[in-house]
C-alpha positions in Angstrom: 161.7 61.8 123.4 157.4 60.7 123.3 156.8 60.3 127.5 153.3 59.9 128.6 151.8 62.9 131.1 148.6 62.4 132.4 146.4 65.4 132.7 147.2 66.2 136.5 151.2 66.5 135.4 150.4 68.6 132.4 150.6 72.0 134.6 154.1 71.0 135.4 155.1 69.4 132.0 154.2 72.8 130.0 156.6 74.8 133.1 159.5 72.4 132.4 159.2 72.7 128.5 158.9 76.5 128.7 162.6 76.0 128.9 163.0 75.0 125.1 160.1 77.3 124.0 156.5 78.2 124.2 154.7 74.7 124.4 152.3 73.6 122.5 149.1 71.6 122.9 148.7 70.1 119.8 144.7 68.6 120.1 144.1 65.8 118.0 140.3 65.5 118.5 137.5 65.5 116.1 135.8 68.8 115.7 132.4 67.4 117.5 134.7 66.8 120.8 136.3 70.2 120.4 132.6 71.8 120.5 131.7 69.1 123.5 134.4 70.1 125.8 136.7 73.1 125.0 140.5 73.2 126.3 142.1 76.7 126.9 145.6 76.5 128.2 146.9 79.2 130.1 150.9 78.2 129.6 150.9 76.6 126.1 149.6 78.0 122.8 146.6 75.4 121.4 146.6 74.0 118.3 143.5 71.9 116.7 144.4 69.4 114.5 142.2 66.2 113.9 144.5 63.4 114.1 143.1 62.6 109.9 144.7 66.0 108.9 148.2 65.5 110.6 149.4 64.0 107.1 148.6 67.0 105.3 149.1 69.7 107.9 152.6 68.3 109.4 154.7 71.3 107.9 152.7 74.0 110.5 154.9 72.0 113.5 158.1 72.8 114.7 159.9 69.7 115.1 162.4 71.6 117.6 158.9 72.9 119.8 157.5 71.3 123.3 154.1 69.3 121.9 151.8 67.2 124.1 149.7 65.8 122.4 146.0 65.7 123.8 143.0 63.2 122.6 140.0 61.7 124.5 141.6 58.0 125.8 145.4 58.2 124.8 145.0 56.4 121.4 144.8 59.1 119.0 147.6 61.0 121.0 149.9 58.1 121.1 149.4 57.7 117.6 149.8 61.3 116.4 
């Protein structure tokens, strides 16, 4: 199931997914951003992928794990 969270809901969305597993916040950015602005979450794991290298790297996810997926707008995420 893909549902949108916005950032203020993600504290509870990563305590509700716990349930199924340790979350993960799968970040989609482009290495500049990551270096711009840093994310560090204390009740998922964090995983950078640039949304280019999903193709490639799609074997390192758990298709039975929590993701949220986390971009700059929405776009990339809702892609990914």
């Amino acid at each position: 199931m893909i549902e949108q969270v916005t950032p203020g809901q993600l504290t509870d969305w990563f305590k509700a997914a716990s349930a199924e597993g340790t979350p993960l916040l799968l970040d989609v950015r482009e290495p500049a951003e990551w270096q711009a602005v840093s994310v560090r979450p204390a009740e998922a794991e964090l995983l950078q992928m640039a949304m280019q290298t999903i193709p490639a790297r799609l074997a390192e996810l758990d298709p039975d794990r929590p993701v949220a997926v986390l971009c700059h707008h929405g776009g990339r995420s809702m892609q990914v």
